[in-house]
Every structure is written in C-alpha cells, then in structure tokens.
Backbone as CSV, one residue per row, in Angstrom:
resi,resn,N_x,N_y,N_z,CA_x,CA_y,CA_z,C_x,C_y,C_z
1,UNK,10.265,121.031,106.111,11.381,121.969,106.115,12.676,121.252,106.452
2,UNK,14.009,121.882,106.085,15.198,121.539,106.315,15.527,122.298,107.067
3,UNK,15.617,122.097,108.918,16.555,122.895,109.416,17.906,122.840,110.284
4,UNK,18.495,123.793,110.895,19.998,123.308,111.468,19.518,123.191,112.969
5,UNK,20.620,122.545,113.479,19.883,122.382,115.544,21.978,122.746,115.672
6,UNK,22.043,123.718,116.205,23.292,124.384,116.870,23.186,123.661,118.599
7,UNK,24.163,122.670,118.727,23.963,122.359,120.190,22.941,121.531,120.745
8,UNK,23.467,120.087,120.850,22.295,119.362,120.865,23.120,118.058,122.370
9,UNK,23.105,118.863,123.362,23.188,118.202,124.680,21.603,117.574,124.999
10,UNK,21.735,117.987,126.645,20.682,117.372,127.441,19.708,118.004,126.618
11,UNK,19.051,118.828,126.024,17.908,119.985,126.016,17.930,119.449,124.380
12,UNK,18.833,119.917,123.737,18.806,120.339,122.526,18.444,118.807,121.627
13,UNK,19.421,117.869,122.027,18.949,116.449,121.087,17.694,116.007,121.086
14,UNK,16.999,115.761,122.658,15.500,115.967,122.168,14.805,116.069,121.586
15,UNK,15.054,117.814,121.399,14.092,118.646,121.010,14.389,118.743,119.311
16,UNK,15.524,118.592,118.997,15.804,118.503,117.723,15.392,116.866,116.989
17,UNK,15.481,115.986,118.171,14.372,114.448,117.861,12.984,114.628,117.531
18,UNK,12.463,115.124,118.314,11.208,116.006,118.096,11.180,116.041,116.166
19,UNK,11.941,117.278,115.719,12.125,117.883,114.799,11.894,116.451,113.074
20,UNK,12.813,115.521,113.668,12.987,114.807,113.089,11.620,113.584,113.200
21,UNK,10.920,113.306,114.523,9.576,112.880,114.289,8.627,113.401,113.636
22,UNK,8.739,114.943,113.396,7.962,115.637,112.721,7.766,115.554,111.198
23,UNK,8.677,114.365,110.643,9.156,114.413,109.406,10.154,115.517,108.881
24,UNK,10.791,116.685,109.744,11.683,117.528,108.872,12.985,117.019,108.976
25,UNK,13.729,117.623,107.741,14.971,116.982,107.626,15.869,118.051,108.710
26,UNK,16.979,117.558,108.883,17.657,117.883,109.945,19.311,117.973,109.765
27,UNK,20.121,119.321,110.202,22.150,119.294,110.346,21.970,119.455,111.192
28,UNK,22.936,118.695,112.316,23.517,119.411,113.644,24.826,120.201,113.472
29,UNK,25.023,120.541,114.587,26.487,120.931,114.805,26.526,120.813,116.006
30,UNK,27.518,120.228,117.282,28.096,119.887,118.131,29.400,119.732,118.377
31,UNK,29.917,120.396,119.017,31.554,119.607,119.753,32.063,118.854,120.204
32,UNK,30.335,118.289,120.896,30.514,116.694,121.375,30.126,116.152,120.215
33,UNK,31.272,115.177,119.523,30.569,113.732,118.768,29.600,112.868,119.161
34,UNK,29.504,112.606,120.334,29.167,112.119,121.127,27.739,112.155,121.085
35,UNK,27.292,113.538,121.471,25.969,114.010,121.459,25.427,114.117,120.129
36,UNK,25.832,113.846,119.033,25.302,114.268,117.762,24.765,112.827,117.260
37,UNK,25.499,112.223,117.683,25.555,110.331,116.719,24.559,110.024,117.165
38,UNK,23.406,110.153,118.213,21.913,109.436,117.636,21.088,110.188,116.763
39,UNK,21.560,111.440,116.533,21.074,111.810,115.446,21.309,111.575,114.203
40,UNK,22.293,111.029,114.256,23.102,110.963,112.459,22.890,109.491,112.530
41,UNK,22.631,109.039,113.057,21.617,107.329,113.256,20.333,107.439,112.776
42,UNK,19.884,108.800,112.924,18.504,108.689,112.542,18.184,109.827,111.383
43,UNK,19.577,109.979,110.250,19.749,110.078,109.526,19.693,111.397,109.016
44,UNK,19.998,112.302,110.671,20.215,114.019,110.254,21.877,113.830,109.511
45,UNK,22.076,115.031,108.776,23.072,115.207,108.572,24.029,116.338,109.445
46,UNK,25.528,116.177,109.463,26.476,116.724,110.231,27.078,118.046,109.518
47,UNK,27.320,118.564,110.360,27.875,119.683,109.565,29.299,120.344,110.446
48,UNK,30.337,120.868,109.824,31.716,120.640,110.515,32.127,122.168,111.105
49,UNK,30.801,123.352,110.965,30.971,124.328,112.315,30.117,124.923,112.028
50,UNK,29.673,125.712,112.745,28.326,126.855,113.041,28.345,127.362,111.412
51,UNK,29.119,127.828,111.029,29.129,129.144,109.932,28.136,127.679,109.098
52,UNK,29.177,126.210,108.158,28.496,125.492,107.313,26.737,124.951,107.825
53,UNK,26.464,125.402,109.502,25.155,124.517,109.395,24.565,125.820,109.046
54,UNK,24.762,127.483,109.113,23.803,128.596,108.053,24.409,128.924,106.883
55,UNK,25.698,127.894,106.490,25.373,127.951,104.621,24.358,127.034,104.457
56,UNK,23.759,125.777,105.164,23.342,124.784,104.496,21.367,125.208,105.519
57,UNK,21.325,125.714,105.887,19.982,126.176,106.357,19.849,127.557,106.545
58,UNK,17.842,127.801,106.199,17.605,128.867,106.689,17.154,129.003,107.897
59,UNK,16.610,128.331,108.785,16.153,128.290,109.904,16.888,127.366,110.995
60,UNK,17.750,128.218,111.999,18.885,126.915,113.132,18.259,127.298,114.580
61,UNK,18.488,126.575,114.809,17.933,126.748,116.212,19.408,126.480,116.781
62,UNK,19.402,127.245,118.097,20.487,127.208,119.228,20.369,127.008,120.633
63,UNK,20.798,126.124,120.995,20.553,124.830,122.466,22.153,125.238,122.728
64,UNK,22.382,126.000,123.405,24.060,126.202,124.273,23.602,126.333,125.623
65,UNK,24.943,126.031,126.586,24.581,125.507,127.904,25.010,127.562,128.436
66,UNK,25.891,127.887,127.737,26.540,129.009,128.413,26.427,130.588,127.436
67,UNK,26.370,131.632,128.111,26.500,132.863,127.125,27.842,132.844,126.284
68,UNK,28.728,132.413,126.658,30.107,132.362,126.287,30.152,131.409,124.927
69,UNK,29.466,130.505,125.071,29.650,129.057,124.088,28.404,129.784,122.772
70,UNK,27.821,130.750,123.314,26.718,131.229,122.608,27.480,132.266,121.593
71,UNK,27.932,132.952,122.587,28.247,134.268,121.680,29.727,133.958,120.617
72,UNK,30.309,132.911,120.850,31.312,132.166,120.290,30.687,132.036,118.949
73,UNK,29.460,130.908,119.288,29.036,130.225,117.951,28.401,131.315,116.758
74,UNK,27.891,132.173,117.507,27.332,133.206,116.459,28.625,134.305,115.482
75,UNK,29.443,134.363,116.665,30.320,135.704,115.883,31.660,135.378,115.553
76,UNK,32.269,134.003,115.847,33.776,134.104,115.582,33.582,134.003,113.911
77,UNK,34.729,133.065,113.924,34.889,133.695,111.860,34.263,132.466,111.427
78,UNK,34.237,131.221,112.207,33.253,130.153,111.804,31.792,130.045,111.923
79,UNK,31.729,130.917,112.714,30.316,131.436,113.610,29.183,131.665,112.666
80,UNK,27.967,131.613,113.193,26.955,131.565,112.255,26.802,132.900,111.066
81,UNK,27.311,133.925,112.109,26.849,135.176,110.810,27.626,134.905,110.070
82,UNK,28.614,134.220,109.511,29.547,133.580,108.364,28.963,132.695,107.494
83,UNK,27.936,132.173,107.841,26.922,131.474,107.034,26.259,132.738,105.820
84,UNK,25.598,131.584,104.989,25.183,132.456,104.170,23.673,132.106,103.325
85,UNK,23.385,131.338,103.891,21.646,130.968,104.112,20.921,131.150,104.757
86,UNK,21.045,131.474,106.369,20.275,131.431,107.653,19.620,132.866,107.166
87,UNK,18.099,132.758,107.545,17.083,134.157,107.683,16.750,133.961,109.003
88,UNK,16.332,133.051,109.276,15.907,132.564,111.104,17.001,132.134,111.959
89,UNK,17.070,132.476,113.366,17.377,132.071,114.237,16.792,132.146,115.636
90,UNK,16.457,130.888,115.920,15.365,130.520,116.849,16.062,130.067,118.166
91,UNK,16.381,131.531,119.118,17.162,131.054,120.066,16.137,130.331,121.683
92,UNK,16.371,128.987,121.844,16.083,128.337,122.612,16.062,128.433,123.963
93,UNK,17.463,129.070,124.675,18.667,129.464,125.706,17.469,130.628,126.472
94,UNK,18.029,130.300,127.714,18.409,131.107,128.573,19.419,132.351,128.999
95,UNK,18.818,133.645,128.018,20.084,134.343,128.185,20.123,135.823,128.749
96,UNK,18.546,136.027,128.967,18.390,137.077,129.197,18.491,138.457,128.095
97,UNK,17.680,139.170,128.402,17.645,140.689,127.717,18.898,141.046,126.832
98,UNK,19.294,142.137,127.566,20.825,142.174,127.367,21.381,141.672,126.010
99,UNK,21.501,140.160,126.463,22.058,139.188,125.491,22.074,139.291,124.145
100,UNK,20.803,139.218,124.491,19.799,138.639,123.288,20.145,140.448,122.447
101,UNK,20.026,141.493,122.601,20.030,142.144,121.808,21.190,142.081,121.204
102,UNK,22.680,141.827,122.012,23.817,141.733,121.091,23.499,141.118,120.477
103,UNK,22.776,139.957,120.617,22.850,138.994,119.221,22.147,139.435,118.611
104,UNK,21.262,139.710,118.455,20.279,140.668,117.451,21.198,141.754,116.429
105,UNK,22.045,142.194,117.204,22.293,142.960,116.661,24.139,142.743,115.988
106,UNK,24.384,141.439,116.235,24.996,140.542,115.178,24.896,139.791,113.950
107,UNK,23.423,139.638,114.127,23.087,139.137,113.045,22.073,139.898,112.185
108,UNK,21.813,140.986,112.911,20.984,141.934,111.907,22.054,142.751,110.341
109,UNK,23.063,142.956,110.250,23.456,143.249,109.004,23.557,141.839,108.256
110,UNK,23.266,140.948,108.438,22.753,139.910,107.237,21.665,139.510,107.207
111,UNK,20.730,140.537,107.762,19.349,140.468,107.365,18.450,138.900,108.179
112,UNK,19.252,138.222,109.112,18.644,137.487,109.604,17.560,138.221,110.957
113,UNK,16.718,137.623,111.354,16.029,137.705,112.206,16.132,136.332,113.773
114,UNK,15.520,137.112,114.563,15.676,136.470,116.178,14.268,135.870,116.090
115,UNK,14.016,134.572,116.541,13.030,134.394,117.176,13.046,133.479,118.706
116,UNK,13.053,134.750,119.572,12.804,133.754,120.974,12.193,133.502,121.366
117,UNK,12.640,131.575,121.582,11.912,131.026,122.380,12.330,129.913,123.373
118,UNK,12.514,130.683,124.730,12.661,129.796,125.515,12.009,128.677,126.212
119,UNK,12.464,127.502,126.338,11.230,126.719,126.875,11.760,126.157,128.293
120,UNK,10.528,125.584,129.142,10.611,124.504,130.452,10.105,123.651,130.042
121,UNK,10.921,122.615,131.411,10.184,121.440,131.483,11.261,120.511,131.851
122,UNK,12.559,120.708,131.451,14.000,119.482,131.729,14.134,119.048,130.806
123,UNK,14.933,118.160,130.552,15.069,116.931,129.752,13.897,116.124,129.727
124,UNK,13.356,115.686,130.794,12.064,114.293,130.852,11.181,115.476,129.834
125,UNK,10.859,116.912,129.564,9.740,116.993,129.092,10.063,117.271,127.791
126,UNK,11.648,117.651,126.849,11.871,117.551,126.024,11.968,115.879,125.238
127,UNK,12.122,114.877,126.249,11.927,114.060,125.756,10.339,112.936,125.465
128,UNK,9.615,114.030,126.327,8.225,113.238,125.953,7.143,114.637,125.310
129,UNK,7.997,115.533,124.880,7.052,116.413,123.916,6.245,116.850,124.710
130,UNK,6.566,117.501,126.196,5.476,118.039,127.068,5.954,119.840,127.521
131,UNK,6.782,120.110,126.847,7.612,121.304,127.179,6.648,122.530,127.044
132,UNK,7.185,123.535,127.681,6.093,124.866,127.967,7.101,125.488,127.194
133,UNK,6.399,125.938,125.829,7.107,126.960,124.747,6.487,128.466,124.923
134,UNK,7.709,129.265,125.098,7.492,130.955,125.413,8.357,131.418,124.508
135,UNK,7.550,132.368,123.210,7.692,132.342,121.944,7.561,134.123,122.187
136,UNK,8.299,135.001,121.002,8.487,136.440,121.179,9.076,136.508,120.095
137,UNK,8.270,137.697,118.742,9.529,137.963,117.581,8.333,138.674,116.933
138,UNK,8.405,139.042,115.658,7.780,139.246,114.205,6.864,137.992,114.391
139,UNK,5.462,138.555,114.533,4.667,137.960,114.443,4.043,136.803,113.013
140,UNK,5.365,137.659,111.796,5.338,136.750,110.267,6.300,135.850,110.686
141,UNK,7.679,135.923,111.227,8.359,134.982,111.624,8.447,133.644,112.044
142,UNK,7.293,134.115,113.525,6.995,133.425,114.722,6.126,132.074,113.571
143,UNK,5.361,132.863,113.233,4.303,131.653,112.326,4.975,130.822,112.028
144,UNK,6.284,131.139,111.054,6.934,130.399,109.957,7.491,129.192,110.637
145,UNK,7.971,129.525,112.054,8.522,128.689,112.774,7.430,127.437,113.808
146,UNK,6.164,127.864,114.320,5.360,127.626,114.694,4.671,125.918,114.401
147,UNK,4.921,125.242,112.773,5.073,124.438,113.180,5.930,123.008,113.594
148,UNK,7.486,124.161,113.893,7.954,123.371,113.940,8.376,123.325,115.686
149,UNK,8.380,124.184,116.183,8.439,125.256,117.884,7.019,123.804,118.479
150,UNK,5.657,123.908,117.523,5.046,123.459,118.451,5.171,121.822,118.386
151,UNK,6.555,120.791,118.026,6.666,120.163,118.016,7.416,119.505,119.601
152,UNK,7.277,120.423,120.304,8.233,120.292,121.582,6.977,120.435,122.471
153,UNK,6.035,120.953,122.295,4.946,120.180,123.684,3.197,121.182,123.121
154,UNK,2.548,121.079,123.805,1.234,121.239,123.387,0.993,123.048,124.117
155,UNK,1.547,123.219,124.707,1.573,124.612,125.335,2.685,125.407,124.849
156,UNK,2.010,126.620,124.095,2.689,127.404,123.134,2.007,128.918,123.579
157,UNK,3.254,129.829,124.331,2.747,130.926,125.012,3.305,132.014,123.918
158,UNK,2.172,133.024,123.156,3.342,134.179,122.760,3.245,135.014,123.296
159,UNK,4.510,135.551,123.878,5.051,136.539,125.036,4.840,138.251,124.552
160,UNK,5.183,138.523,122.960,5.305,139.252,122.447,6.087,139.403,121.445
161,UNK,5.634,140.154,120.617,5.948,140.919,119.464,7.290,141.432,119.055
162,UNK,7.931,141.112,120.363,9.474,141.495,119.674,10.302,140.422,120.612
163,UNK,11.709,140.023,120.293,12.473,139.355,120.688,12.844,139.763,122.004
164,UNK,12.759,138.885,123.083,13.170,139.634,124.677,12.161,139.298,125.420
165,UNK,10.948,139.701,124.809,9.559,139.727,125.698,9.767,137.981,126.638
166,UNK,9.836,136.914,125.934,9.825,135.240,126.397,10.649,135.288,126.995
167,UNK,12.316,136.031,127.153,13.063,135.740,127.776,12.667,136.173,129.617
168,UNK,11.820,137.496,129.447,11.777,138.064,130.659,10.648,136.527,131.172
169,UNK,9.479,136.198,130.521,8.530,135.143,130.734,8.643,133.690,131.245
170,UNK,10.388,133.472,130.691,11.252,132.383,131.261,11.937,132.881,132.480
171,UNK,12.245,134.056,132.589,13.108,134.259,134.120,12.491,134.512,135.035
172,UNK,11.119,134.354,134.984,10.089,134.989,136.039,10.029,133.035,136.261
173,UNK,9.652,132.384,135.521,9.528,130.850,135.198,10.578,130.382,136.395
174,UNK,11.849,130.523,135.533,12.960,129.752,135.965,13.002,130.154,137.676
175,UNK,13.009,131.779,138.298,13.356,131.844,139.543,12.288,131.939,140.780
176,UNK,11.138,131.160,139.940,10.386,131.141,140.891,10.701,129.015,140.933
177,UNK,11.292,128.552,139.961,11.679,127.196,140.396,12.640,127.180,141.109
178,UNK,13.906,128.046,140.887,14.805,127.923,141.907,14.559,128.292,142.917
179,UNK,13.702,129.157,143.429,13.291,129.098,144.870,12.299,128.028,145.567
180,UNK,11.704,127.392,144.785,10.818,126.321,145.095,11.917,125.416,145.509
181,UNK,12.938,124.938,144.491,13.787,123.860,144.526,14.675,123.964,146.127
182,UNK,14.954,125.371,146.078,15.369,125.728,147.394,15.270,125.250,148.929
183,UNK,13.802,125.781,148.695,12.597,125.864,149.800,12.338,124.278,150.212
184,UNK,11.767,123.485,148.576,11.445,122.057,148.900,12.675,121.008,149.532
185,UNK,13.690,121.166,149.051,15.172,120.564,149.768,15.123,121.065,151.268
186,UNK,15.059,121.698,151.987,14.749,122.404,153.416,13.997,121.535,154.019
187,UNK,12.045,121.671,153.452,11.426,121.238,154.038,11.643,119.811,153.852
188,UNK,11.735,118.739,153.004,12.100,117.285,152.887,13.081,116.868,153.824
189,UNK,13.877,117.746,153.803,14.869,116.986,155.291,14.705,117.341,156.381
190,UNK,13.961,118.484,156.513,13.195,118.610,157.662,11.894,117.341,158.446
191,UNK,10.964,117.316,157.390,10.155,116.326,157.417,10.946,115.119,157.773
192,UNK,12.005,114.582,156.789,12.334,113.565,157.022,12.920,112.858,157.891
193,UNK,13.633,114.186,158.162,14.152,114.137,160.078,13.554,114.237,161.394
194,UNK,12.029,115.094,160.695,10.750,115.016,161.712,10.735,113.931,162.045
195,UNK,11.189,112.271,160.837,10.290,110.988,161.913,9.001,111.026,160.118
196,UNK,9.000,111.786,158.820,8.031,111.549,158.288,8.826,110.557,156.879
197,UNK,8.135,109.912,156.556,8.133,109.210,155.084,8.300,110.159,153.751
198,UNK,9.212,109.874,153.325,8.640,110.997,151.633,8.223,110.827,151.214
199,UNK,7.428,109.336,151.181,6.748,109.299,150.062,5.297,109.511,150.357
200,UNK,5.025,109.797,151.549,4.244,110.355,152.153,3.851,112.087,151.968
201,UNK,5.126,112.526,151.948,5.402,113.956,152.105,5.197,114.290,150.670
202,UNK,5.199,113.836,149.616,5.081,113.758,148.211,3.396,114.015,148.045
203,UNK,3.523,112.411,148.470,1.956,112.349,148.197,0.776,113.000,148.731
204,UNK,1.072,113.883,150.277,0.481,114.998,150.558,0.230,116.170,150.302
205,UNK,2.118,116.759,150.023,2.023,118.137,149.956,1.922,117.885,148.129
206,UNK,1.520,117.046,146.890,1.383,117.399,145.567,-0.599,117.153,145.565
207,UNK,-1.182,116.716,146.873,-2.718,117.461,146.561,-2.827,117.983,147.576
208,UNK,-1.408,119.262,147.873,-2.121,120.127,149.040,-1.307,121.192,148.338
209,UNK,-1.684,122.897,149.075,-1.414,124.088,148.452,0.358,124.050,148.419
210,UNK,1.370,123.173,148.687,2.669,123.105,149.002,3.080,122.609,147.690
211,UNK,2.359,122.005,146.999,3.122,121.794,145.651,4.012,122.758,144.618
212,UNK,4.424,122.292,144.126,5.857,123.168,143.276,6.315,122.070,142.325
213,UNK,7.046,122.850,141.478,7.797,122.132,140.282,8.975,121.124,140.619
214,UNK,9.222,121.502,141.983,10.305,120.794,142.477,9.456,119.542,143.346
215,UNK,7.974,119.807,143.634,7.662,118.377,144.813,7.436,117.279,143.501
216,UNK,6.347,118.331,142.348,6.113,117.221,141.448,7.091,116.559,140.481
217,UNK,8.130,117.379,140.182,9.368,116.338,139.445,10.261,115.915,140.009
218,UNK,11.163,116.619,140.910,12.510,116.620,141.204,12.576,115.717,142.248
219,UNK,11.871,115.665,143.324,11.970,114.915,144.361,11.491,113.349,144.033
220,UNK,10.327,113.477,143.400,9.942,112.011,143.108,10.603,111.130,142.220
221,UNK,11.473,111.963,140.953,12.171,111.361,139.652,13.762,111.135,140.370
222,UNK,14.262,112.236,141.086,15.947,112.719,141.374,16.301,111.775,143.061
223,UNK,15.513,112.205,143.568,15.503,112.160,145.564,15.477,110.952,145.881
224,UNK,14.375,110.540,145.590,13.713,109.219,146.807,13.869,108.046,146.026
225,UNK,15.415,108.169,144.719,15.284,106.850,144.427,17.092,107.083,144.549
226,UNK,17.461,108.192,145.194,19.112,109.055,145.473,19.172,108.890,143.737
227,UNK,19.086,109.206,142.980,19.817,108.963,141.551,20.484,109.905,141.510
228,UNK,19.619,111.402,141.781,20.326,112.660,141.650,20.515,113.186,140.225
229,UNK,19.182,112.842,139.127,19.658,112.579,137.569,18.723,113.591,136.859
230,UNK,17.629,114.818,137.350,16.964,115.268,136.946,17.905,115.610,135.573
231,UNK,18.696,116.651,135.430,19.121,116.517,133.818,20.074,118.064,133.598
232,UNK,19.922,118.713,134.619,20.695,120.013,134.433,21.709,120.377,135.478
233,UNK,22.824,120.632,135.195,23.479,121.403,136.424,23.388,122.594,137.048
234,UNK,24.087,122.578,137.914,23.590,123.731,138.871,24.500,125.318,138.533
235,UNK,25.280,125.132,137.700,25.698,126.464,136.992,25.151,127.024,136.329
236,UNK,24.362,125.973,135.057,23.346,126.485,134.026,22.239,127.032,134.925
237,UNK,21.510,126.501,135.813,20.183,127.204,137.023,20.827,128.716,137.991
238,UNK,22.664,128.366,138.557,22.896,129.663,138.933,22.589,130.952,137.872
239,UNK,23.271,130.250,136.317,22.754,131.693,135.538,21.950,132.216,135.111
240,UNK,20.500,131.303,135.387,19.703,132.020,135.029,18.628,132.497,136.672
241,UNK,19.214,132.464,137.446,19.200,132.689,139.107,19.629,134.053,138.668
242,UNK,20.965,134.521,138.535,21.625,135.718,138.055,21.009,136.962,137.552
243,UNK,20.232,135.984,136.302,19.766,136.573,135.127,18.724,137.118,135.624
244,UNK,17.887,136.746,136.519,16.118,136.537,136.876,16.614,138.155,137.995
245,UNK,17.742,137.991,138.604,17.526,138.768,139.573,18.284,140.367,139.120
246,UNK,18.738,140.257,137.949,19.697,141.402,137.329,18.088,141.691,136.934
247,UNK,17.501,140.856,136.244,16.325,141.986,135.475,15.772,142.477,136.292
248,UNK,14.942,141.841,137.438,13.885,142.748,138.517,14.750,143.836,138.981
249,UNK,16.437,143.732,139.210,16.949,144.845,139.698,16.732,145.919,138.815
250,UNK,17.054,145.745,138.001,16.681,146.805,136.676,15.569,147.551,136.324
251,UNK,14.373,146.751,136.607,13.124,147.086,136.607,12.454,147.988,138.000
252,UNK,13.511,147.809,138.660,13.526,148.341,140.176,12.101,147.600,141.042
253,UNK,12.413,146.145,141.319,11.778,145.211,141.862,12.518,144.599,143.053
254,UNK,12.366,144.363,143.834,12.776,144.249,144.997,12.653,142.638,145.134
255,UNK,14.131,142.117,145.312,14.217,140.394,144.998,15.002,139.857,146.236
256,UNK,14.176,140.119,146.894,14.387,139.914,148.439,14.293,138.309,148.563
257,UNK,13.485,137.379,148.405,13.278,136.126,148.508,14.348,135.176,147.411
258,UNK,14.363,135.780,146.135,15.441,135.027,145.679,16.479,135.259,145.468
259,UNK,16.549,136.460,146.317,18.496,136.768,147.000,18.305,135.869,147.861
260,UNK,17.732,135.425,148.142,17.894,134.874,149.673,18.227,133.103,149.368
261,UNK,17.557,132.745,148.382,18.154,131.620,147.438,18.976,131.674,146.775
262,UNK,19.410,132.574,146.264,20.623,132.643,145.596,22.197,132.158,146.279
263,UNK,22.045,132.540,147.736,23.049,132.268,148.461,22.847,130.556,148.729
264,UNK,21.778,130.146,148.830,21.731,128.456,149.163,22.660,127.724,147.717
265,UNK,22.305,128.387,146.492,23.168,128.136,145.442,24.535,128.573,145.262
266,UNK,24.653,129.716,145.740,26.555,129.897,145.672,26.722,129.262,146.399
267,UNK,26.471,129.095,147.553,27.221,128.037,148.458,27.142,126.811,148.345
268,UNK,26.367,126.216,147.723,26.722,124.574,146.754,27.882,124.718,145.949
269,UNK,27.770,125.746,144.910,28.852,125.826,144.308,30.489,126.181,144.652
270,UNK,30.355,127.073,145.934,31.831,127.773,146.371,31.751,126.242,146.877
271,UNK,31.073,124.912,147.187,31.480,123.941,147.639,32.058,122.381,146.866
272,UNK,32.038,123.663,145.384,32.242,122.769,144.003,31.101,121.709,143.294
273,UNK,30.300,122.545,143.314,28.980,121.347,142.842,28.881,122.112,141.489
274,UNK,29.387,122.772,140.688,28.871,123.805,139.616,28.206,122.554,138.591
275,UNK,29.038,121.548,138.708,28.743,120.536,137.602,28.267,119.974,137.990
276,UNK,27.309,119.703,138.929,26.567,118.693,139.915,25.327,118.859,139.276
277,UNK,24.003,118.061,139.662,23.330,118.219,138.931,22.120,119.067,139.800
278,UNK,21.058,119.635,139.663,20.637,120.301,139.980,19.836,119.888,141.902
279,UNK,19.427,118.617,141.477,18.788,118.048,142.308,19.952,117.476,143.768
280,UNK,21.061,117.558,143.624,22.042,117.557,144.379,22.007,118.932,145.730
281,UNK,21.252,119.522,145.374,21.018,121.033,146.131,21.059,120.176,147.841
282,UNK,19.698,119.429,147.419,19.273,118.755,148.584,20.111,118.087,149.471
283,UNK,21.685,117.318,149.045,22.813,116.965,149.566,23.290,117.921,150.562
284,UNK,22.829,119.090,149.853,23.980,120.145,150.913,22.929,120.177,152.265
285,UNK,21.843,120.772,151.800,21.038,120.689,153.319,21.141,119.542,154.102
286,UNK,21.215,118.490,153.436,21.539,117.346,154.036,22.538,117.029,155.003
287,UNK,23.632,117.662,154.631,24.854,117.977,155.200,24.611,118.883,156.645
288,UNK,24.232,120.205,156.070,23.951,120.715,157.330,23.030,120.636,158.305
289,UNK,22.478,119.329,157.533,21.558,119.186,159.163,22.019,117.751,159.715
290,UNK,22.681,117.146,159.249,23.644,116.052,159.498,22.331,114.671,159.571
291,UNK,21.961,114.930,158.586,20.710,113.769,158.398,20.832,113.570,156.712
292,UNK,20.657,112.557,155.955,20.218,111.772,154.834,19.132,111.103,154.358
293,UNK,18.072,111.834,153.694,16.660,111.152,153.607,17.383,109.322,153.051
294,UNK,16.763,108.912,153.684,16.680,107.419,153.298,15.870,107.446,151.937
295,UNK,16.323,106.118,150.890,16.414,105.620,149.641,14.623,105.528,150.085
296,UNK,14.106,105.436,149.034,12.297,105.133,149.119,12.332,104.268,147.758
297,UNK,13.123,104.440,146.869,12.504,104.452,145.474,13.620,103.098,144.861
C-alpha cells in the first residue's frame, strides 16, 4: 500500500519507519523539515500540506503532539478534509472522546472514516517495533488497516467496534502511568536518601510486586544515567492526565488518586518544565527533598 504519515516527531517517524520496513510506500507531511529528512532519505515522498498528503493517499495516519495542531491539520482550508483521496484516517493521538467525535464528524461529509488507534510504549518502543496497539472502528476498516497498524509491535488490542472505544483503553493506560511515574520519583529519592543504591532499588522492586512502567523503563533508561531522555514532554502526559480524569468524571468515577498526581504535575509545570521531558518529574522531588540521586549509569 501507499500511505500518508501526518506528523512524524518523536512517535510518529518511527512508526511511519516501521511502515516503510514493511515494504509500503510512504508521503509525509511535517512542519519540521527537520523531522521529515530521514524519511525522504529513505525514499518516502514529501508532500507540501495536509490537504496534498489526502489528494495523494487513501489511508494517513496522524502523529500530532497537541489537540490544537490536530484540529488545525484536519479542518483549515489546507487541512485534510480538502484532500480528495483519503477514505481512512488512522488517528494515532491521544485525544480523548470528545475529540475524536468532532473529528469524525469533520470528516464524515467526505465519506472518510476514523480508525482509532492509540498506542504505548515511548519512543524506545516505536523504535524497536514493541508498541501496545489499541485499535477501535468498523470492523471492515480496522482489517484494511491491520496490516499495516500491526507493523508497530506484536500486541494488537481491539477495543471496539466504533471509534472512541481505544481512546477510553489508552486513558485508563496512560493515567495509571502517570501515577506510577509519580509515585516511583517519591519513592527513589526516598530510598536514595534512605542510604539505598538504585540500582539496587531497580533490581529489587522490578522482581518484586512494586514494579511499574516507570521502575522498568524510565528510571533505568532516563534516571540513573541523569540523561533525562525518555522521549516525551511533560505537557503532552499533562494532557492526557486531563483527559484520563475528565472521562472518569463523566462517567461519574471518583479520581481521587490521580487528582492527587495531577497536582505533582502542575506544579512541575507552574515551575516551567511544560517542555521538559517527562522523566524530569523526578528533579522536582529532588528539589524538595533537597537530595540528588547520584549518577549510577
């Protein structure tokens, strides 16, 4: 297949590399030049705005960092529903419910269709094809796309039958990491100020019941070597922090524990970290306990 990749940062070039190991041919579109040129090295072609990459494909996928940069690319006058090839659109993002139906319901008078699918894992798992795909649409759709979705990792969840279902499946995902990420930054400088080793504290609490997404990646890849480089910032994780806790409100769920994280994250940010990277969390506790895990790595 020939398809378009809308947005190809940390997440999206990857996964659209992926695309291109798969043998399919490949347009980007990006704002960064920057981010596009190892692809057009490896001989995707460019395309010069949203609307020309759905004249020139039926199937685009969309990797945007923000709702804003999202709802831009789909509806201004360059914007994808200005295209005039696209039947698929395979949104990637984090955007929540809501969202997702405006867009649905932007691109439904040109007869295109939604297929969401959000995935985990970071950057390290878009770049080694290990990503957890959470898939939701027209079950004729979903197929069509399927083998190209399962080119991004070996775990392929379908959420449901209509567009939305994966998004709720990712925000249950995402805010039970941001509270891990939370929690594990706490206890590490705690420990570490106990008088304990991290790499100790690693290697205990990942074969004991304390493990989390944050002991097994973030601390061992980001922390204990200070790089601070896991791959996302901490605005893109506040919004879908936001997102995770608008839906349970809605659902009338009681989000007592990751209100309670939520504030460890505004207050990184009211401290200007929005662009910081995620694993930086741990700096701030750091701060307030006036201790610095020492370098291990």
């Amino acid at each position: 297949m020939h398809v378009g990749y809308l947005g190809v940062g940390n997440m999206g070039q990857p996964m659209a590399g992926k695309l291109l190991d798969g043998g399919h041919g490949l347009t980007v579109y990006d704002i960064n030049e920057a981010a596009m040129e190892p692809l057009l090295l490896r001989q995707a072609r460019r395309a010069a705005s949203p609307k020309e990459l759905a004249d020139l494909c039926e199937i685009v996928f969309v990797s945007l960092p923000t709702l804003t940069a999202f709802r831009a690319a789909v509806s201004e006058a360059e914007g994808l529903v200005a295209g005039g090839a696209m039947q698929v659109l395979v949104n990637t993002c984090t955007v929540g419910v809501p969202f997702l139906r405006e867009i649905e319901a932007a691109v439904a008078p040109k007869g295109v269709k939604i297929v969401d699918c959000p995935i985990s894992g970071g950057p390290a798992g878009a770049r080694a094809g290990t990503l957890s795909v959470m898939v939701s649409g027209d079950p004729t759709v979903v197929e069509r796309v399927r083998p190209l979705i399962s080119l991004w990792g070996k775990t392929l969840t379908i959420a449901g039958d209509k567009p939305g279902a994966a998004q709720v499946l990712k925000l249950t995902n995402n805010i039970l990491f941001a509270v891990s990420l939370a929690a594990t930054s706490e206890a590490f400088v705690m420990g570490a100020k106990g008088g304990l080793d991290p790499e100790v504290m690693v290697k205990a609490i990942n074969a004991g019941s304390g493990q989390n997404g944050a002991t097994q990646t973030v601390m061992p890849t980001s922390v204990l070597d200070r790089s601070f480089h896991y791959g996302a910032a901490l605005h893109i994780l506040m919004k879908d922090i936001d997102l995770a806790i608008a839906q349970g409100e809605d659902l009338g769920v009681p989000m007592w524990v990751c209100q309670a994280a939520r504030l460890v994250y505004k207050q990184a940010i009211y401290n200007g970290a929005a662009d910081d990277d995620i694993s930086t969390l741990l700096r701030h506790v750091e701060r307030g306990a006036g201790f610095e895990i020492p370098k291990t790595r």
